[in-house]
FIKOLZA-1660 file (N, C-alpha, C; in steps of 0.1 Angstrom, whole numbers, plus 5000, padded with zeros to 4 digits):
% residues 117
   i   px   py   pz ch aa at
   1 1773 1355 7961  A  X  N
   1 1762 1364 7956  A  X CA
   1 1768 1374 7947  A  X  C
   2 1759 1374 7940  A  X  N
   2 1771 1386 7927  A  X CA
   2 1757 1396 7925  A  X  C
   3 1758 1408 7926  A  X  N
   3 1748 1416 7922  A  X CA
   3 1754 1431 7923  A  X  C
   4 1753 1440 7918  A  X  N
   4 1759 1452 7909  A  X CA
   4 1754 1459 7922  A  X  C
   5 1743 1460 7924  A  X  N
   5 1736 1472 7935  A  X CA
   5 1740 1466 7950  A  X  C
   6 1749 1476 7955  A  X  N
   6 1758 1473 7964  A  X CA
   6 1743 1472 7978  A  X  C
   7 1733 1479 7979  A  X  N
   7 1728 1478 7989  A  X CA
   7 1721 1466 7989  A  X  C
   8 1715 1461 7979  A  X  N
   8 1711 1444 7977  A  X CA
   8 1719 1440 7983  A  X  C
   9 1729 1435 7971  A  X  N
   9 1741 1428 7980  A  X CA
   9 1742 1428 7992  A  X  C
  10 1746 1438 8002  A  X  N
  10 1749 1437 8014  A  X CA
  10 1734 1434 8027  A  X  C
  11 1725 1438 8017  A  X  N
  11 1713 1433 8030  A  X CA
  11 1710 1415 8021  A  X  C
  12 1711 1415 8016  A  X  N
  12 1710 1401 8016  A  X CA
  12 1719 1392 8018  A  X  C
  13 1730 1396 8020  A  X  N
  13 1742 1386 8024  A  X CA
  13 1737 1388 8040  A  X  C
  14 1737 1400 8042  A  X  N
  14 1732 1400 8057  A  X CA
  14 1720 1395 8062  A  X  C
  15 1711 1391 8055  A  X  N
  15 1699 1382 8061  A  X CA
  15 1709 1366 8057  A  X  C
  16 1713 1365 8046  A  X  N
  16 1716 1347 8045  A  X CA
  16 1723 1342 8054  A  X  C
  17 1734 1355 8061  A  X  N
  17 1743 1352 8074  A  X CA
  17 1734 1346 8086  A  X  C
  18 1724 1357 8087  A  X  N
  18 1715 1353 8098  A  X CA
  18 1708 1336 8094  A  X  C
  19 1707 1334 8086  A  X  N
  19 1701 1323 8085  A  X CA
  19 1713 1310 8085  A  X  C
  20 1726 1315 8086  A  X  N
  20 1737 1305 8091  A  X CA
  20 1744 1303 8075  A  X  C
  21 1742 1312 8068  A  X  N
  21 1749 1304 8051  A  X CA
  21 1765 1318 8050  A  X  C
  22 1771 1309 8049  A  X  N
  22 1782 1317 8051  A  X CA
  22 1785 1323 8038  A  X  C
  23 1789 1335 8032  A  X  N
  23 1784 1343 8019  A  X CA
  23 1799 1353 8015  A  X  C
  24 1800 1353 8004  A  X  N
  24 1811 1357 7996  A  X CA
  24 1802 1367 7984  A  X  C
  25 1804 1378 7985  A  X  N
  25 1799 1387 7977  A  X CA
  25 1804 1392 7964  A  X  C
  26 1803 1392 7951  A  X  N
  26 1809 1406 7943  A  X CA
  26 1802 1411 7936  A  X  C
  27 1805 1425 7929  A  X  N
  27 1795 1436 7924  A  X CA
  27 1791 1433 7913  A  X  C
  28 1803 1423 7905  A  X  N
  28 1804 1418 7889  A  X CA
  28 1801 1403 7881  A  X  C
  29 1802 1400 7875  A  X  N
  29 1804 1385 7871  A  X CA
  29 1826 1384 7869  A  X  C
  30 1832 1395 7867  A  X  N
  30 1846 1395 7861  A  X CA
  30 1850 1393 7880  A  X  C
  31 1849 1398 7889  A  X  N
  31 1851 1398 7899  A  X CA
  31 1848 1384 7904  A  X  C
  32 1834 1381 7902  A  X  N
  32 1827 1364 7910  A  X CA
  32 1840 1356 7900  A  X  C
  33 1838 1360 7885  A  X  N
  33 1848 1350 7879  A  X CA
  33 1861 1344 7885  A  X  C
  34 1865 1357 7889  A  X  N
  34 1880 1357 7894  A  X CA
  34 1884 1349 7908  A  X  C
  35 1870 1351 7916  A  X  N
  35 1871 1342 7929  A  X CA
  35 1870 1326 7923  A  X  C
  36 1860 1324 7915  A  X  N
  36 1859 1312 7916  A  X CA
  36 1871 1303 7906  A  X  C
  37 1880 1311 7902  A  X  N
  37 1888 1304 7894  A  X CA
  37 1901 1305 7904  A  X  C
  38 1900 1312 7909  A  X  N
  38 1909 1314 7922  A  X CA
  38 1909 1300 7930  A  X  C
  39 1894 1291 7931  A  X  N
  39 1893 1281 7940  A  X CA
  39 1883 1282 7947  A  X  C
  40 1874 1293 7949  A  X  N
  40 1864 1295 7956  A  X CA
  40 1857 1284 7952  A  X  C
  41 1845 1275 7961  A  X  N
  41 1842 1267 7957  A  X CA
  41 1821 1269 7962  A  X  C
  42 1816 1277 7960  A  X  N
  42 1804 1276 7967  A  X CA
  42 1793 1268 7963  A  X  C
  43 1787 1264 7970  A  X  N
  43 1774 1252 7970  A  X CA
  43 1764 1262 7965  A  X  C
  44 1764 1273 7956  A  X  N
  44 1758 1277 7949  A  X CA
  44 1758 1295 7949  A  X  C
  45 1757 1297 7933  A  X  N
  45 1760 1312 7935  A  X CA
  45 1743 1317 7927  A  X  C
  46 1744 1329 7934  A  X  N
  46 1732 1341 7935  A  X CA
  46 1732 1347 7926  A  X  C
  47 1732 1349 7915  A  X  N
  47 1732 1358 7902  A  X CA
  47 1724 1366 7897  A  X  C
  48 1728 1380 7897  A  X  N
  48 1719 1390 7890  A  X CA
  48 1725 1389 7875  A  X  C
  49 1714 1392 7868  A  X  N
  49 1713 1393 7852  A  X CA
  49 1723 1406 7846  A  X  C
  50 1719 1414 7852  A  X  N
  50 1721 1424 7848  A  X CA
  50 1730 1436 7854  A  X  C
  51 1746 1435 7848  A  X  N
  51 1754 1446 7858  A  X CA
  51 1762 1447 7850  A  X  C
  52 1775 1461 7850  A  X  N
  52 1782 1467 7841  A  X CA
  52 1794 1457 7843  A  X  C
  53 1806 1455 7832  A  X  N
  53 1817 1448 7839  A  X CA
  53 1814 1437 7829  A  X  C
  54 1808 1427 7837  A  X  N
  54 1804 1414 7832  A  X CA
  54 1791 1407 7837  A  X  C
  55 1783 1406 7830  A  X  N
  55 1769 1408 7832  A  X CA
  55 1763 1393 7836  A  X  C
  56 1754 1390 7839  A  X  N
  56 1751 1377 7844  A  X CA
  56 1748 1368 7834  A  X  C
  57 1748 1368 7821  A  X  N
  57 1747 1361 7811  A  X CA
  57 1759 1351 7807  A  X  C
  58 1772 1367 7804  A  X  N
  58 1783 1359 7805  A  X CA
  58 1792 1354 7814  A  X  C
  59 1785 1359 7827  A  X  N
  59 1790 1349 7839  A  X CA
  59 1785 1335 7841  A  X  C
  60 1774 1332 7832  A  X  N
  60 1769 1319 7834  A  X CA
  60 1773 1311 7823  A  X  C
  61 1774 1317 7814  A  X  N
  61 1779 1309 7803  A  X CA
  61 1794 1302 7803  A  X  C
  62 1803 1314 7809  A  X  N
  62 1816 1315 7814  A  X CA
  62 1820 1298 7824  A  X  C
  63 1809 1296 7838  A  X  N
  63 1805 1285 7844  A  X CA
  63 1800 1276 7837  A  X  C
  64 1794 1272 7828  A  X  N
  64 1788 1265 7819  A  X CA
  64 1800 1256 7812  A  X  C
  65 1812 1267 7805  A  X  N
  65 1819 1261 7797  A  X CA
  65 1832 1257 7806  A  X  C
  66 1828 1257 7817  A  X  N
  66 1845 1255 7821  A  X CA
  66 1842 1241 7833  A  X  C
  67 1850 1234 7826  A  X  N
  67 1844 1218 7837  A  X CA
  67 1844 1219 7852  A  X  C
  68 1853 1227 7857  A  X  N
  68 1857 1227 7877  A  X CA
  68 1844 1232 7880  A  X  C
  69 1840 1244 7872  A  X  N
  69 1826 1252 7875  A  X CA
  69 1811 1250 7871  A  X  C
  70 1812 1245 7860  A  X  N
  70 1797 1239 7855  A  X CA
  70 1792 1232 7864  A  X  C
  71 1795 1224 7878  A  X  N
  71 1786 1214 7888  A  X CA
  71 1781 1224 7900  A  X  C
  72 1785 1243 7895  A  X  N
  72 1777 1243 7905  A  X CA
  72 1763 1254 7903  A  X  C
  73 1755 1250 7910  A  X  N
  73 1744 1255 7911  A  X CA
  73 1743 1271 7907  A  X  C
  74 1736 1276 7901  A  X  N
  74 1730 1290 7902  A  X CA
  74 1719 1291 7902  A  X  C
  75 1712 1301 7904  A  X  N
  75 1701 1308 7909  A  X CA
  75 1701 1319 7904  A  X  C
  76 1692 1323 7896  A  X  N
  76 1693 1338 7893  A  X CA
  76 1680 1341 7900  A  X  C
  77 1685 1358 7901  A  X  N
  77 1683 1367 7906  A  X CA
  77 1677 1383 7900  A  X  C
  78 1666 1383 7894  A  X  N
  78 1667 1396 7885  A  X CA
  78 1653 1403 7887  A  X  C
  79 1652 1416 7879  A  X  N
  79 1641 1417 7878  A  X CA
  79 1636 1419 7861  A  X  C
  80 1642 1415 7856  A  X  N
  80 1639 1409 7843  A  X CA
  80 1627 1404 7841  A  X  C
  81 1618 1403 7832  A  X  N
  81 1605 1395 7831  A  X CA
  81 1610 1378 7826  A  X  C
  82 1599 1369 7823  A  X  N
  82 1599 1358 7819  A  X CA
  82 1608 1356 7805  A  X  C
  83 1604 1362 7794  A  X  N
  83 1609 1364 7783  A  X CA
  83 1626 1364 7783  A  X  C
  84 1630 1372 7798  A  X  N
  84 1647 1372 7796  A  X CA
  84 1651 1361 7805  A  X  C
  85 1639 1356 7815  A  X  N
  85 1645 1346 7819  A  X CA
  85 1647 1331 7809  A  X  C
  86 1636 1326 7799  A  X  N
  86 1631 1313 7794  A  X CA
  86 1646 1312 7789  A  X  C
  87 1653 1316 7778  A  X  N
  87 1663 1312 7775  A  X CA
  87 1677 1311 7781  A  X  C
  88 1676 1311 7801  A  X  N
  88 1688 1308 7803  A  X CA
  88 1680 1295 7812  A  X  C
  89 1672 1293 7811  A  X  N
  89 1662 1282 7825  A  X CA
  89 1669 1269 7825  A  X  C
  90 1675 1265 7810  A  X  N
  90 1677 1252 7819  A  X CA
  90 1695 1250 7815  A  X  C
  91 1698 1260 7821  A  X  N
  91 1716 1266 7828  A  X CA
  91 1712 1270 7844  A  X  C
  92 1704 1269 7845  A  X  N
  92 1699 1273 7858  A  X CA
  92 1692 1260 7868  A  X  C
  93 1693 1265 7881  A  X  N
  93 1687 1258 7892  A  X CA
  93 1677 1267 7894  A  X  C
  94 1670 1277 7889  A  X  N
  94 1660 1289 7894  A  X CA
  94 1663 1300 7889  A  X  C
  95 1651 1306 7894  A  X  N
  95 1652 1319 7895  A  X CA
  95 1639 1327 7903  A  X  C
  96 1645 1338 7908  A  X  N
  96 1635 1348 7913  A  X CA
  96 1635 1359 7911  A  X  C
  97 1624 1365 7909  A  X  N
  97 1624 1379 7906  A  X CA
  97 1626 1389 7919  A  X  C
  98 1629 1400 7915  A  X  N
  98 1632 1414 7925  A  X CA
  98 1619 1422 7925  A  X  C
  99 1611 1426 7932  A  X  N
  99 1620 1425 7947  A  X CA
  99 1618 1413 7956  A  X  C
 100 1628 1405 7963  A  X  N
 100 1628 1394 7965  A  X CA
 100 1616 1387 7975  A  X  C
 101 1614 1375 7973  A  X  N
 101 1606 1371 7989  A  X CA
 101 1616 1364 7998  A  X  C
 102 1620 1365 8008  A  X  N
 102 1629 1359 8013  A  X CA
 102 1625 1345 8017  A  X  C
 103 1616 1346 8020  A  X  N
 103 1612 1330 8023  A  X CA
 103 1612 1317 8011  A  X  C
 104 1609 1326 7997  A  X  N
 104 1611 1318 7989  A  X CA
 104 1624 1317 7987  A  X  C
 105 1636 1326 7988  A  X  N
 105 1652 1321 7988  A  X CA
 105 1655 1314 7992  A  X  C
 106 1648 1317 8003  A  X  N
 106 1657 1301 8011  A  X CA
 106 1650 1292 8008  A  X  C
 107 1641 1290 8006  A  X  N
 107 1634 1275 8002  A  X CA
 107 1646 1276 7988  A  X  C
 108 1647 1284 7982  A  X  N
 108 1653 1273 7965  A  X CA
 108 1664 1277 7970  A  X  C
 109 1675 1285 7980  A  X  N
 109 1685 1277 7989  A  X CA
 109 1688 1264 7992  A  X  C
 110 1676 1261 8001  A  X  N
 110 1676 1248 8007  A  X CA
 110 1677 1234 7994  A  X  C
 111 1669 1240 7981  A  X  N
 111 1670 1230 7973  A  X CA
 111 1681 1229 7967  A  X  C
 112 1689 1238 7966  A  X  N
 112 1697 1240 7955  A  X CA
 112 1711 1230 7967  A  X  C
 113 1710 1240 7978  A  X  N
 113 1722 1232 7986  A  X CA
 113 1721 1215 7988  A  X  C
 114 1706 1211 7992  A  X  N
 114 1705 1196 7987  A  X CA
 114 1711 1187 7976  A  X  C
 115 1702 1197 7966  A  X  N
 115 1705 1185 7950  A  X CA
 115 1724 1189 7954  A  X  C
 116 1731 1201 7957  A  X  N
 116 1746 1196 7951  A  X CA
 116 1752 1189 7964  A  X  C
 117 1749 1183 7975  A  X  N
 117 1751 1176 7987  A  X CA
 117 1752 1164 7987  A  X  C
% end
């Protein structure tokens, strides 16, 4: 899960724990970048749009262009309206807006962990 506002982050890694999804956090996209080129491998990452560092635009695009990483899933995460979402929609498995429903996360969890299964 990559999201700038450290109290998101940590209540929502803390609810996905409860629901059994084991979770790797960072504040940035330069940070997420650095895990997942490190080897990190997750069945899908949480993406906010919008954070200082490296922002969720060029964290997706970054995954997009690089072959090991483009197969996996994202999800974004923002509170952006439609307009900032339409042009990244189909680099994406989703998206939801803030403030979140959690029941809808995990349903496009559940899908998202399927289709890459």
């Amino acid at each position: 899960m990559v999201d700038d506002d450290r109290a998101v982050r940590e209540s929502l890694a803390d609810v996905l724990r409860d629901e059994g999804y084991d979770v790797e956090t960072a504040a940035n996209g330069r940070v997420a970048l650095t895990h997942l080129e490190a080897g990190l491998a997750p069945d899908v990452v949480l993406l906010d749009l919008m954070m200082p560092v490296m922002d969720g635009w060029s964290l997706l695009a970054r995954l997009r262009q690089t072959p090991t990483l483009a197969r996996i899933p994202v999800l974004v995460i923002t509170a952006a309206g439609p307009l900032v979402i339409e042009p990244i929609g189909k680099l994406t498995h989703g998206h939801l807006t803030k403030p979140l429903d959690v029941e809808r996360l995990l349903n496009a969890l559940e899908r998202c962990c399927s289709a890459a299964a």
